[in-house]
C-alpha positions, 0 to 999 in steps of 0.5 A: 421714676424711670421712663417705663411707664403706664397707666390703667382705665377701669372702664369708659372715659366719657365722650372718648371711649367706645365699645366696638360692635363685634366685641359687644357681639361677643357680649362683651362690655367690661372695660380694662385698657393699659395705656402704655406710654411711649416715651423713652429718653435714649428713643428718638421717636416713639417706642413700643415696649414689646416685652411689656406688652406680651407680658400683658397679653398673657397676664390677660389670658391668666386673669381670663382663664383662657388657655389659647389666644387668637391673634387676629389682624386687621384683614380678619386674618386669625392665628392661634397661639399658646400665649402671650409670650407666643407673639414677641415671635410675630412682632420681632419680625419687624425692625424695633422701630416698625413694631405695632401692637396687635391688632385684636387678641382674642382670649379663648377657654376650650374654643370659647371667647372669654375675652378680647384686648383691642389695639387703640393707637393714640401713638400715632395721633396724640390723643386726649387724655390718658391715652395721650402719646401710647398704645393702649390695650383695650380689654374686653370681658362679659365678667367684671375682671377689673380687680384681677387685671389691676392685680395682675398688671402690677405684679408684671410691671414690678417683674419688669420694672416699669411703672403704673403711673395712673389709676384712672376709674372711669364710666361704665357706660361706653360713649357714642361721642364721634371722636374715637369713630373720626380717628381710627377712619382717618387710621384705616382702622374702622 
């Protein structure tokens, strides 16, 4: 197994896993997140893998059927794209070792919201388990997609070489546990 790794959370982990408001707005409340760890053996510190993830991104947009993204930052700022490939422009920007993911992608069918893939960044905090040390990809739906991003996920991760190391079936039912909430204020995320 080599370094490039990640795992995937069908659903809720119980007393760690909220549903944020204005994606349970949307009516969204079908959880998929790809935990993307950011170990690298040659890396000193953690690393993003930005090709991994713009290939999620438009895996996502594929399983969602969704024909535009909305990239939407943590001021509220939107910017409208073709796909997930469109935002290895916006995060190469950054020097490698300053890149983030995005901080919401919203996935759109003819102007409507199909789905949202939210930014959980266990990166810089350390986490519980699975989230550990990784970026992780929260994906949001109203239509139960589990099946198509699993698919999906793996299909990218042989392309690419990576690894799904876990498969991690969880609750689908969101907590209301404080523990999340506490670490994205102390981020500025929440």
């Amino acid at each position: 197994m080599g370094d490039r790794t990640m795992k995937i959370v069908i659903g809720y982990v119980p007393g760690v896993d909220r549903l944020p408001k204005d994606v349970r707005a949307l009516g969204f409340d079908r959880r998929v997140a790809f935990v993307l760890d950011t170990f690298r053996a040659d890396k000193v510190d953690m690393f993003f893998d930005t090709e991994l993830y713009a290939a999620l991104l438009d895996a996502v947009r594929e399983a969602s059927r969704a024909n535009r993204l909305s990239v939407v930052s943590s001021s509220g700022r939107t910017l409208d794209l073709p796909n997930g490939y469109a935002v290895v422009g916006l995060l190469e920007r950054n020097a490698e070792s300053m890149r983030e993911p995005l901080f919401r992608v919203i996935m759109n069918r003819d102007g409507t919201p199909v789905s949202a893939v939210d930014l959980e960044p266990w990166a810089h905090i350390g986490g519980p388990r699975p989230y550990h040390d990784s970026y992780t990809m929260a994906v949001y739906s109203r239509d139960d997609l589990a099946e198509r991003l699993e698919g999906a996920a793996r299909a990218v991760c042989r392309r690419l070489g990576a690894e799904v190391t876990e498969l991690v079936r969880a609750s689908d039912i969101p907590s209301s546990g404080p523990i999340l909430l506490r670490i994205k204020k102390r981020l500025g995320l929440g």
